[in-house]
Each structure stands twice: as structure tokens, then as C-alpha cells.
C-alpha positions, 0 to 999 in steps of 0.5 A: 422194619423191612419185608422178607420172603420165605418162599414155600416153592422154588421161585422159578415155579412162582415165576412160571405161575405169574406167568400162566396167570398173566396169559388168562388175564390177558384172555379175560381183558380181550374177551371183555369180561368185567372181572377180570381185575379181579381176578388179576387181584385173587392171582396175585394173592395166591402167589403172594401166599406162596412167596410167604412175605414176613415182617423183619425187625432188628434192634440195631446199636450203632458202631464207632467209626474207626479213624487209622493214623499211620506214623513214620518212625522210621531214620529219615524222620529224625532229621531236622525239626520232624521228630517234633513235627510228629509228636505234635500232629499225633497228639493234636489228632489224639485230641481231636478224634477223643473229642469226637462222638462215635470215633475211634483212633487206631495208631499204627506206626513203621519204622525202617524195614530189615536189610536196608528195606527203607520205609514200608508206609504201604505195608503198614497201611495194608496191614492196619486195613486188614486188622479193621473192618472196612465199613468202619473206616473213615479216614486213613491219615499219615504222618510221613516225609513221603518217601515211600519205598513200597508203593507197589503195595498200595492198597485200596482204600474205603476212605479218605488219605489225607498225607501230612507231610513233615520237613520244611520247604527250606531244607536242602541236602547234599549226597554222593550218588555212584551211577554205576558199579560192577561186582566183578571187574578184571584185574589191571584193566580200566574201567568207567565208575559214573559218580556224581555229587547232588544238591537236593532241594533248596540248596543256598548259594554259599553251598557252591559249585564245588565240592572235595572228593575223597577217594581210597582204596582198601586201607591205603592213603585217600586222596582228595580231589575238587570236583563239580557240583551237579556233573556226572563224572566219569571216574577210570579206575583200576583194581590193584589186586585179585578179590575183595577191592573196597572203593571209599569216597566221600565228600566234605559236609556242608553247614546246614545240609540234612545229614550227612549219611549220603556224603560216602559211598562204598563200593565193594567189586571183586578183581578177577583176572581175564585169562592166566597166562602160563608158560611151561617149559619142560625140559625131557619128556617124562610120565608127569608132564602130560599130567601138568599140560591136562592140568593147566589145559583143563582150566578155560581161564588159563593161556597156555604157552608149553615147549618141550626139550624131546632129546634125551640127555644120554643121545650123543649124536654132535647135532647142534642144538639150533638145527633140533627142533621142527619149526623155530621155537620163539624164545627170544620172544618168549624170554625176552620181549614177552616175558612180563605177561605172563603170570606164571612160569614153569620149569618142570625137570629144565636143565641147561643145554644151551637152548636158553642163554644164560642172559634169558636166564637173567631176565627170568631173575629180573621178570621175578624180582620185579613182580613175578613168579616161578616155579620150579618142580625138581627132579633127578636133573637138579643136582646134576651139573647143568642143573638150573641151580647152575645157572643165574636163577640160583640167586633167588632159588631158596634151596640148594641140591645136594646132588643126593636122589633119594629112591623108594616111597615115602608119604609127603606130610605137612610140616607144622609151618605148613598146617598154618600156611594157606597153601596147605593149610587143612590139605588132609581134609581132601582124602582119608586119613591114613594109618598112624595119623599120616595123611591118607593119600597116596605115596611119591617115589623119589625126591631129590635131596635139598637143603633150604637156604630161605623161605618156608617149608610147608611140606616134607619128605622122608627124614624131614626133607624139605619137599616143597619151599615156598619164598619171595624176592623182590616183588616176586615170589617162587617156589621149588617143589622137590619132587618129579612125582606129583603127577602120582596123585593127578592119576590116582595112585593108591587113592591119589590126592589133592593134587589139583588143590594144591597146584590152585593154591600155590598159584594163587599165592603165587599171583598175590592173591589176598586170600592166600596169604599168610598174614590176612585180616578178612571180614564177611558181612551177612546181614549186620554179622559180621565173621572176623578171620585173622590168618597168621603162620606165626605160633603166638597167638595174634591179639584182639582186632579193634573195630571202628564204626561209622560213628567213629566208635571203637570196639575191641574184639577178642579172636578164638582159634579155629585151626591152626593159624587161623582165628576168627570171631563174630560180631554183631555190627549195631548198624549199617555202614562202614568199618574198619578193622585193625590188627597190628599192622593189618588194616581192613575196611568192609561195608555192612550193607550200603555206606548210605542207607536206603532211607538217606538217599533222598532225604528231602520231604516230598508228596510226589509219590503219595499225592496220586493216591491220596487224590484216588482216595478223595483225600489231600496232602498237608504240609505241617510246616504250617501247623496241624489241620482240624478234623472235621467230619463230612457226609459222603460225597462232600469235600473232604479238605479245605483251607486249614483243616481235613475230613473224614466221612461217618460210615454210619456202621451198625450191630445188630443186637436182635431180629424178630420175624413176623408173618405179613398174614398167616396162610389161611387168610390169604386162602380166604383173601384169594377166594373172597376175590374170585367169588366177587369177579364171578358175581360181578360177570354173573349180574352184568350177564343177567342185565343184558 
């Protein structure tokens, strides 16, 4: 039972009345007037008449307390003996909340959160709080290994956290932690990856000083190495090649350690290369040579190296070669001590004119048989007499000149060899199609007549002449693209085309890049997907791509194709880690999201990051290493652990089922209480008035 108000003015004015009448009594105690207490008492009534109290009785039934129990399913729990742990500790709670009068059980149970999340124990609580009334909770209990990865979203608590921690004091782990790794890094040069191999918790003496490291690249052969325990190492390392590098290392599991799902780490960095270093020779000036210097000047990332022969070939004036040029051009150093940086050279309409000896020549065939790359575009020069194909670079030249120009336009097409290659492979897409299904771009005007000695043909001219030959020798690869009239596109004619494409493209294949070439085995992750792409020139279909998981299973996947030499197919990765793809003689190694998942980084049970909120919340941590602590209930502001067993404090939560409102006196008794007290004050001044 308790009084209410019901006020039949504002309050302010009940107020503002109280006050008027404290000042008249306050008057009535300095003059001395004997009845002044009473008139004090008949004040008070007429403002409790109009503060309107009322008598208010509810009938009330009492609410169960609600005990939440929030359970750690997630990967790290089922190493060890802790599975077992928290079967146990569910159950014994379970029992014991069952045994208790007025409390109920709330399970909420987390497992591991999507994309390598690790254990989100604070989402889950948050997320149990806000499904519960708040006044209802008595206790909050978790069952985990501590390793918490949400911390940040703590919420606040109405009442006790007791954590009981799984695992054992006894467990120790050991992993491989990589301290640093860039996404990208530049191609030939060194740099420092920070490793280190741990051992966590109560690592026992046989464990050693020293452990294996295995380290591989791609799918090469790994290599194995001795190495420190507990010393960060500082590791060079060199990308071999442009794009996707994959870095595997690993170290040999030990008897009684955890897991070994720590021991490997993958490192994918993507090879750049610094600058692209270039070196155009031109051999006369002409209306595409400005296009090829815009082209590669265009591009920040390429070093440019450009000299041009400006004497027309016609022009007889018996000067001699070495007095022609304004300042001395460096060739010997350009083609003698220089030659192995560059990426890429050039020869754009070069003929022999004694500029270069024939012994620069050789060095070109060397510079190309030990790795590097030419390219050759060809104009009406090339069948003449001192043609480049007369000189030493004939050895590696995949084609030979007929001496034939052939004149007028033509549309260069794609041969069926070029619409499976990767360097001109959908090139069509780049501009409208065209009438009679030719390609839409614009038409060339000459081409020299060549017949092809090796290599691959990927475009044609007219009558089926070879127009762009691609080949490798040695280490290296070169190409000769049979026509001065590519400059055509750069500038638009009758629409232009995909001149810049096709120039990147066949740079890119020249420079090795993985993505360009013709036989590949590539593999994107997103997520846990996988999309598989097989890219082959060959016209039989390549066959299925076995995949090996992490655990060592073996799935054999049928490709689809998509374009011309192109298959791919996608795959639904059951899990995270490392796989390996392979296709014939194709090997490809990619990671689906980390080689150890966030939840197996550290694996050894700990309090330390759940112990502050649990003392903020009055409540304790409990390893069940020594068996499931008693519940008990405690009143509010008593501990809430002791030795063998935990807390939680009743709330004492109500529903009201009824509420009856009665008046403390009805208004014309007050009326009649107030005017009985102000006629008793005036009778009491009135007789004491009368005596003296």
C-alpha cells in the first residue's frame, strides 16, 4: 500500500499557497496569537484537499529470476580435454539452477565469427542482455578458454560475471608468428619479413631450443632450415616474379603441444616491378614513332631510353657515320655494359647502317637468350638488304621477310590461336563489332610480307599473313609485329583500337608476367569461394583440377569453359587454409583466409582479458580444471564467491496483476476538517481575549 497524488491544481500553485500561508503564520507566532497552531493545522488540510492524496494497492506475483549462461562452442574449445569441460559445467548449472525456487536458465551459445572474426564472447552477451529484462538478471556465467576477440563491446552488466575458464594450467603450444608482411613488394629486390617461432604456456624441456622451418615459394621445392626457438629472425626475401607470390613456411609439430594449426603461416605479396626500364631505337623518322615515344612516356612507371637514326636513307652525302650526330650517343654503353637492365627493347624500322656493329647485334641475341625481351615492329626496311633480319638477330627472329610490301587496307584480325592467347585474347571487346563479323576497329595500310619460321601466330593480316608473331628462346621471348601502321589506332583512324591494350599485353607477356601467360593455373579467393581459371592455347579441352585441402583431402573438380582457352569453375572451400591446385603439370598454392585462423593464434586458455570485467561486475573467475563450483544465491552487496563455489544475487522482480486507488478522505471532509480547525483557533483567541 502506498499514497499517491492526484492534484486538483498545477503544483507550482500548491506550492505558491504553502508559501502564503507560512508568512500568516509566521505573523500570527510574532503577534502571539494563541491559535495559531491551529490555524497552521487548517492550512495544512485545505492543501492536502487539494493535493487530492489516495490510497494505492497492488496485487502483485513475483517474477523468476533469470540466470544467463553464455557457452564457448567456438574452434579453440575443442582442443584438449575442454569439450568435456563444458559438457560438464552446462549440465552441473543446468542442475542446479533447476533446483533452485524462483530462477530460471537462459543458454546462449557463440561459435566462431564469419570471415576469421575469432570468438565474439561480448556480442553474444550483449546480445543475451538485450533479449532479458535487465531487473530479472542475477547472474551472468561464462563458459570459455578467455580468448575473447570483442572486447570493445562489453556491455555493461546489472549483475555478477562469473568466467569459468576451460583448458588446464599444463597445456603449452607452439606457433609460427610472421611479424610483418607487405602486400605488395618490388620485384628483384630484397626485403626483411620478421618471423618468429613461440612456445606458449608450459612448454616442457624436451620441447627444445630448436626447431625446423620450412619455407617455399609457390609450388617450388621447400626447403627446410634449423632455427632458434623464442628469436625473432629477420628473414631477405626475394620475389622471383611479378604478381601473386605465395610464401609457405612451416614448422615440424612437437608431441603434446595443442594443435598444430599455428605451425604454418602463408604469405601472399603481390611483386611489382619499380620502374620498367625501356630502350627504343628508331631507325628513321616516321608518323608512328611519335606515337610509340607519347605511348611509353605516357606510363610514369616506365624509364625511357629513345635515340633516332634522322638521316634519310636516300640522302648520299659520303658523311661518315660517327661525325652525324650532335653529341656522342652512348651505345657501347647502352649495348654493351648497360643492356642487362633494361626490360624491354625496341626496334621500331631499325636497319643496318653501321651505327651499330654487328657485335652489339650479338649482345642483343645474348641479352635475349639469357632472359630478355625484343621486340621488333617491322616496316618496308625489313626486306631490304640491310634489314635487321641480316644481321646476327636473324638466329632468334621467328619469321623471315619475303621482301614483298604488300599496300592498300586491310583490318587485322585475330587468328583462332590468337583468340586462345592472353595477349589477344577478347581484344574485339575493346571496339564495336564490325560489318561481316570483322572486328570493329580501324584498318592498317601496309604490312610486309613474312613467312613464319617458329612461334605463334596470334594476328593476321591480308590473305592470311602472319602480322604479329610471338616466340621464345632461351630464357627469353621476342616478338616481331609486321607492320609500321599501328600508330593508326594510337590516333584514332576510322575509330582507332585497342592499341594501348595490346602494346600492355604484349609487354606484359614479354616480361613474364603469370597472368599473361598461355598455359596458367589461377585462383581467386573471396571469402571461402573459390573461382578456379585454367588458361591453355591448346584446342583439347584441359581435364579436371584436383584440389588438396589442408587436411590433406583430395577433390576432383570438373572445369567449364567460358571463352576461347579459357575454363574456370567455382568451389565452395569447406574451410580456411591452405590449398593446392593441380592440373597436369600446373601446380598452384593459394590461402583461403589465414593459414592459422584467428582462433588458433593463441590457444592457451587465459583469464587476463575477462578478469577486469568480471571484478567491475562484483563477480570471479573459476578454472574448471578443479571441478564445477555451487551456485549459491547472495543478498545484495554480500560476496558473490568463495572457495568452491559462485553467486548470484535475487532481484526480487514483481508483476503486477491489479492496482485499486482509493481516496485518503473524500473533498467535503477535508472542507469540513479545515473549517472545524479554523473555528477552533477563533474560539480559543476569542476566550483568552475575553479572560484578560
Amino acid at each position: 500500500m502506498s499514497v499517491v497524488f492526484d492534484p486538483l491544481v498545477a503544483w507550482p500553485l500548491i506550492w505558491a499557497l504553502a508559501g502564503v500561508a507560512l508568512l500568516f503564520l509566521a505573523l500570527a507566532l510574532v503577534k502571539g496569537l494563541p491559535g495559531w497552531a491551529l490555524r497552521g493545522l487548517s492550512a495544512a488540510a485545505l492543501l492536502a484537499a487539494l493535493a487530492n492524496p489516495s490510497l494505492q494497492t497492488e496485487e502483485r506475483a513475483s517474477l523468476n529470476d533469470i540466470v544467463i549462461l553464455i557457452v564457448d562452442d567456438s574452434a579453440s574449445q575443442d582442443l584438449g580435454g575442454r569439450q568435456g569441460q563444458v559438457t560438464e559445467a552446462v549440465a552441473r548449472i543446468e542442475a542446479e539452477v533447476a533446483a533452485m525456487p524462483g530462477a530460471e536458465l537462459v543458454i546462449r551459445r557463440f561459435a566462431d565469427g564469419e570471415e576469421d572474426a575469432g570468438s565474439l564472447a561480448m556480442t553474444a552477451m550483449a546480445e543475451a542482455l538485450a533479449e532479458e529484462p535487465r531487473a530479472r538478471v542475477a547472474g551472468v556465467l561464462m563458459v570459455t578458454d578467455g580468448r575473447v576477440h570483442d572486447m570493445a563491446l562489453t556491455p555493461s552488466l546489472p549483475a555478477p560475471l562469473h568466467v569459468l575458464l576451460t583448458g588446464e594450467e599444463a597445456d603449452w603450444d607452439r606457433r609460427l608468428a610472421i611479424r610483418n608482411a607487405p602486400a605488395f613488394a618490388i620485384i628483384g629486390e630484397e626485403f626483411i619479413l620478421k618471423l618468429e617461432i613461440e612456445d606458449l604456456g608450459a612448454a616442457p624441456a624436451f620441447a627444445g631450443g630448436e626447431a625446423e622451418l620450412t619455407i617455399a615459394v609457390d609450388a617450388e621445392e621447400p626447403q627446410v632450415y634449423t632455427v632458434p626457438v623464442g628469436m625473432e629472425l629477420d628473414l631477405p626475401v626475394t620475389l622471383p616474379h611479378g604478381g601473386m607470390n605465395v610464401l609457405q613456411f612451416s614448422v615440424a609439430p612437437v608431441d603434446g603441444e595443442l594443435t598444430d594449426r599455428n605451425n604454418a603461416q602463408v604469405v601472399q605479396i603481390n611483386g611489382v616491378r619499380d620502374r620498367l626500364r625501356v630502350l627504343l631505337v628508331s631507325g628513321e623518322p616516321h608518323a608512328g614513332e611519335r606515337v610509340w615515344r607519347n605511348l611509353l612516356k605516357s606510363d610514369a612507371s616506365v624509364d625511357l631510353v629513345h635515340f633516332t637514326i634522322l638521316r634519310p636513307p636516300e640522302k648520299q652525302d659520303n658523311v661518315p657515320v660517327d661525325e652525324l650526330s650532335l653529341i656522342a650517343f652512348p651505345t657501347r654503353e647502352l649495348f654493351v655494359e648497360k643492356i642487362e637492365e633494361f626490360d624491354l627493347i625496341i626496334f621500331d624500322r631499325y636497319r643496318m647502317r653501321g651505327i651499330l656493329p654487328m657485335s652489339y647485334i650479338d649482345n642483343v641475341v645474348d641479352y635475349v637468350r639469357n632472359g630478355g625481351t625484343v621486340l621488333v615492329a617491322a616496316g618496308p626496311e625489313f626486306g631490304v638488304v640491310d634489314s635487321l633480319y641480316r644481321s646476327p638477330l636473324a638466329e632468334i627472329l621467328p619469321v623471315a621477310p619475303t621482301a614483298q610490301v604488300i599496300e592498300g587496307g586491310f583490318v587485322p584480325k585475330i587468328t583462332d590461336l590468337g583468340s586462345r592467347h592472353p595477349v589477344t585474347e577478347g581484344l574485339e571487346k575493346f571496339a564495336p563489332p564490325g560489318k561481316d563479323g570483322e572486328p570493329g576497329w580501324g584498318r592498317w595500310f601496309r604490312i610486309s610480307e613474312v613467312e613464319k619460321l617458329s612461334g605463334q601466330t596470334v594476328m593476321e593480316g591480308p590473305n592470311g599473313l602472319p602480322l604479329l608473331v610471338l616466340d621464345r628462346v632461351g630464357d627469353g621471348r621476342i616478338a616481331v609485329l609486321a607492320s609500321d601502321q599501328a600508330w593508326l589506332w594510337g590516333r584514332g583512324y576510322e575509330g582507332g583500337g585497342p592499341q594501348l591494350e595490346l602494346l600492355r599485353r604484349l609487354a606484359h607477356w614479354m616480361l613474364k608476367e603469370p597472368e599473361l601467360e598461355e598455359e596458367t593455373l589461377t585462383a581467386t579467393a573471396k571469402g571461402e569461394a573459390l573461382t578456379i581459371v585454367r588458361r591453355t592455347i591448346a584446342e583439347e579441352p584441359p581435364g579436371p583440377v584436383t584440389v588438396t585441402g589442408p587436411d590433406g583431402t583430395r577433390v576432383v573438380l570438373e572445369m567449364v569453359q567460358t571463352a576461347p582457352g579459357r575454363h574456370e569453375v567455382e568451389w565452395q572451400a569447406p574451410g580456411l587454409g591452405l590449398y593446392r591446385l593441380e592440373q597436369g603439370e600446373l601446380t598452384r598454392v593459394i590461402g583461403v583466409g589465414p593459414a592459422a585462423p584467428r582462433e588458433f593464434v593463441e590457444t592457451i586458455a587465459s583469464a587476463d582479458l575477462l578478469a577486469p570485467v568480471a571484478a567491475e561486475a562484483r563477480g570471479s573467475v573459476t578454472r574448471l580444471e578443479g571441478g564445477v563450483p555451487d551456485l549459491r544465491t547472495v543478498a545484495e552487496g554480500r560476496p558473490t564467491s568463495g572457495r568452491g563455489w559462485i553467486g548470484i544475487t535475487p532481484r526480487g522482480a514483481y508483476e503486477t496483476a491489479s492496482v485499486q486507488v482509493a481516496a485518503l478522505l473524500p473533498g467535503w471532509a477535508w472542507l469540513v476538517l479545515a473549517a472545524g480547525l479554523a473555528v477552533a483557533a477563533w474560539l480559543v483567541e476569542g476566550r483568552r481575549g475575553a479572560k484578560a
